[in-house]
N, C-alpha and C positions, 0 to 999 in steps of 0.2 A: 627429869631424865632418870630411869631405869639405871643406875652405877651398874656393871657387874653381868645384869639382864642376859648379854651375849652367851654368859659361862652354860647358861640352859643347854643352847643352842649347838654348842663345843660336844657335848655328850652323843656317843655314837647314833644313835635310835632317831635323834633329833637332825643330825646329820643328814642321816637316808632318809627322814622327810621332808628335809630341804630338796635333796635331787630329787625324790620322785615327786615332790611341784613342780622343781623346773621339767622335769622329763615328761608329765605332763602338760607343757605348751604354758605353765604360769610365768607374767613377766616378772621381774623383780619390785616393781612396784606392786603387785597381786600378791607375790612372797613377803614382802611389807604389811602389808595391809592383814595377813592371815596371822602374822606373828604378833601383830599391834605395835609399831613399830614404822616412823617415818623412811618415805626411801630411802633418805636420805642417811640414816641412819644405818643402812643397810650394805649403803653403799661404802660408809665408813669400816665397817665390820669385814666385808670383803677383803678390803685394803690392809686389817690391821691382823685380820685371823685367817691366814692361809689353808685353815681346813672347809672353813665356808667357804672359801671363795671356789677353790677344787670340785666340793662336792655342787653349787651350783653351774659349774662351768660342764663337769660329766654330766648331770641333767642335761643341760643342753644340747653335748654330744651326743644322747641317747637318743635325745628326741629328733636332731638331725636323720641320726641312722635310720629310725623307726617310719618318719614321713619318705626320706630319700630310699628304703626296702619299697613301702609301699606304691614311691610314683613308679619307680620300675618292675614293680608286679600289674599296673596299669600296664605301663607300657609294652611289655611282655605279652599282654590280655589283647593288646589290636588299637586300646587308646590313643589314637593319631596324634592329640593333643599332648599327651603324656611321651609319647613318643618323638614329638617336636620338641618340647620344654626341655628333654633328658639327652637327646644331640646337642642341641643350641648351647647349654649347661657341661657338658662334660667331653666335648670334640671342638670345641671353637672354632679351632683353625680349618674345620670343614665347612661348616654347618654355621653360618652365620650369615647375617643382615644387610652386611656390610657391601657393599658397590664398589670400592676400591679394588682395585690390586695389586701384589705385592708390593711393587715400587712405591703404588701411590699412596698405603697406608705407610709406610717407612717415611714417607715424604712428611706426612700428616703429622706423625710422631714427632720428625725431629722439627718442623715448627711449633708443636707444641712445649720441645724442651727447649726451642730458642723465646718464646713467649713466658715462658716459666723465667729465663734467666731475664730476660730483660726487664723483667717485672722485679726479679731480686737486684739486679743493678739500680733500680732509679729508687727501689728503698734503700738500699746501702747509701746513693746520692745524698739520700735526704737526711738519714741520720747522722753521714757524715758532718752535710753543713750546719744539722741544729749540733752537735757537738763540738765540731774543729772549727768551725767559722769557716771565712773563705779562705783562710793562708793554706791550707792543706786539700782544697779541694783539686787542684790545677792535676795535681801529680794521682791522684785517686783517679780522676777524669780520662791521662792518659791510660792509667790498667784497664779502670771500665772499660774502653775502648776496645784496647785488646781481646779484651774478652767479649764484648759483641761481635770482634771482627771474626774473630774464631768461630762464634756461633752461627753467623752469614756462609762461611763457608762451607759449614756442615751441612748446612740448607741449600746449599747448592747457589746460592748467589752472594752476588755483593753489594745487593741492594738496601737502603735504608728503607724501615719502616715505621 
């Protein structure tokens, strides 16, 4: 292991060859591999020197801008395709796929947040009983409850599922 290796990298010039890789569309495994250097390693370096991480992260903002100018100069140009991908992407609430309607994705949603919780309920169950044993489950069981019945009612019924 390279001690120190990163401080190169620290230096302005080296810097702005970092971003204009990433600005260039390199992953960071590709910025690894040109520096010599595991990704892993890089990934570290991210984490520990907040100039690299910056200057790769504006590469990628750049390169964002640069593709996202270009599809709406497509789309601008008549590219029906470019012109789909760039409503679908940036108007949603128009221009979408989706068959529902209002109520019925609202509905969709909050069974989705009652399947989310009911799912954090019966792990809370479970780590309860490998910790507390059963003496403390009874009274954890009635809150759980509560808190599904709450979630029933959001969903619009008071049915078990």
């Amino acid at each position: 292991m390279a001690v120190g290796r990163y401080q190169k990298w620290l230096e302005p010039e080296n810097l702005l060859l970092l971003q204009g890789w990433k600005r260039d569309g390199l992953s960071d495994e590709q910025i690894a591999q040109k520096i010599g250097i595991a990704p892993r390693t890089l990934e570290n370096w991210k984490k520990q020197h907040v100039q690299i991480m910056q200057c790769l992260k504006m590469g990628k903002e750049q390169a964002n801008f640069i593709i996202e100018n270009e599809l709406f100069k497509k789309a601008k140009s008549g590219n029906v395709t470019a012109m789909i991908f760039y409503l679908k992407n940036n108007w949603r609430e128009k221009y979408n796929d989706s068959q529902l309607s209002p109520d019925e994705l609202k509905l969709a949603k909050a069974r989705s947040r009652k399947t989310n919780a009911e799912a954090d309920i019966a792990e809370y169950k479970v780590k309860v009983l490998s910790e507390a044993g059963a003496s403390g489950v009874e009274l954890v069981n009635k809150y759980l409850d509560k808190l599904d019945a709450a979630a029933n009612e959001e969903v619009g019924g008071n049915n078990e599922s």
